[in-house]
C-alpha positions as CSV (number, residue, x, y, z in Angstrom):
1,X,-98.9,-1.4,-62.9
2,X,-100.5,-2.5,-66.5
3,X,-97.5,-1.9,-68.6
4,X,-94.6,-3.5,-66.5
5,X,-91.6,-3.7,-68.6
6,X,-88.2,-5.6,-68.0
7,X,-85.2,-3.9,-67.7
8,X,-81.9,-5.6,-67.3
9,X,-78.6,-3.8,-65.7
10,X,-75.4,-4.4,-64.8
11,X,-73.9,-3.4,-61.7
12,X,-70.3,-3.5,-61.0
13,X,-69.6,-5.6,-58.0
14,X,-69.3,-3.2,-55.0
15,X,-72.2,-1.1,-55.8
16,X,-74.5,-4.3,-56.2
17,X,-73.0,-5.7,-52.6
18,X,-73.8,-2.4,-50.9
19,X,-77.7,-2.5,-53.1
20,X,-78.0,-5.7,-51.0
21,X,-77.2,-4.9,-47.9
22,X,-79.5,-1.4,-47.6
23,X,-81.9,-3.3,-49.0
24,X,-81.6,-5.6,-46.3
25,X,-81.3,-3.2,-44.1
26,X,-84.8,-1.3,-45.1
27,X,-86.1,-4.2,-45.2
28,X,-86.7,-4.2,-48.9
29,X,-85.8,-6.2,-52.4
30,X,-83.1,-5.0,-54.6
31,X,-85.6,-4.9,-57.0
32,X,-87.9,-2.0,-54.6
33,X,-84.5,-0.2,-53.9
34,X,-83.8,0.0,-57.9
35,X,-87.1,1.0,-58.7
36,X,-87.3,3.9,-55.7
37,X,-84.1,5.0,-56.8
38,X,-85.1,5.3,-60.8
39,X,-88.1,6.8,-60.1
40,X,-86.4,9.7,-57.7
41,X,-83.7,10.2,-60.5
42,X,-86.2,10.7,-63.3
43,X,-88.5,13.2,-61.3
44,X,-85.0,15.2,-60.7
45,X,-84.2,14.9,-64.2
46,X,-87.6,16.2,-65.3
47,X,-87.9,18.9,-62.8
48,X,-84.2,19.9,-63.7
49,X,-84.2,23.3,-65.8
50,X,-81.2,21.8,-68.0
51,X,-83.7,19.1,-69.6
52,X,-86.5,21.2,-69.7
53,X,-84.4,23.3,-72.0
54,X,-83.3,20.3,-73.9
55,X,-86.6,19.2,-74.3
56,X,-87.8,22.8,-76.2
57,X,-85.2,21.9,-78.3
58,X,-85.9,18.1,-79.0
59,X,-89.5,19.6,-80.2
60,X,-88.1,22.0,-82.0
61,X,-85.9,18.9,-83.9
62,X,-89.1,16.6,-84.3
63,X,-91.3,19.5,-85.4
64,X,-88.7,20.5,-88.2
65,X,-88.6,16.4,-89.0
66,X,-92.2,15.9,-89.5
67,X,-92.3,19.3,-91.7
68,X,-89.6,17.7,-94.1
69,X,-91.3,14.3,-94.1
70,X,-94.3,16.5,-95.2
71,X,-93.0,18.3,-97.9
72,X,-91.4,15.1,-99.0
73,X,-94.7,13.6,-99.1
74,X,-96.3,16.4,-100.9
75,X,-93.2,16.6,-103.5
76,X,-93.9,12.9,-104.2
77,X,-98.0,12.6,-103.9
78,X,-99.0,16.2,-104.3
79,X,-100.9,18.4,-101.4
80,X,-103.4,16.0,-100.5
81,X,-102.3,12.2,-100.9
82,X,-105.1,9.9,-102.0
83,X,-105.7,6.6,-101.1
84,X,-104.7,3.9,-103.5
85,X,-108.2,2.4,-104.7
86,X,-108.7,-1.3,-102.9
87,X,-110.1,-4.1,-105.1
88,X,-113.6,-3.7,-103.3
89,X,-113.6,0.2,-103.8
90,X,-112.9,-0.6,-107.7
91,X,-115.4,-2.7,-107.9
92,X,-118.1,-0.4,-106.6
């Protein structure tokens, strides 16, 4: 794992005494058993036809947002933006 990120959660009592005690059990750290656990819930949730169809429309919603931030653009700078000139280019 390169990119290892911290994640911090709270559990409520109970379900974090029964964590320890499987994980005992397997033979395993809390830390494993979370980790097994997320990633099994996240290849359900991606294989699940209800976020697939949520995803189509979460492009759908950043497509539209990046048209709008374009015509914005183009409103304010024209079709093509150019590059404000640096001290070195005005110097040339």
């Amino acid at each position: 794992m390169s990119d290892v990120k911290t994640l911090a959660i709270r559990l409520d009592g109970d379900l974090h005494n029964r964590l320890t005690i499987l994980a005992k059990l397997s033979g395993i750290s809390i830390t494993d058993a979370i980790r097994t656990a997320i990633e099994k819930e996240v290849e359900a949730m991606a294989t699940s036809p209800e976020t697939a169809a949520k995803a189509a429309d979460f492009q759908a919603a950043i497509a539209r947002e990046a048209e709008e931030q374009r015509a914005a653009i183009e409103a304010l700078f024209g079709a093509t933006p150019t590059k404000p000139r640096t001290r070195k280019a005005a110097a040339d």
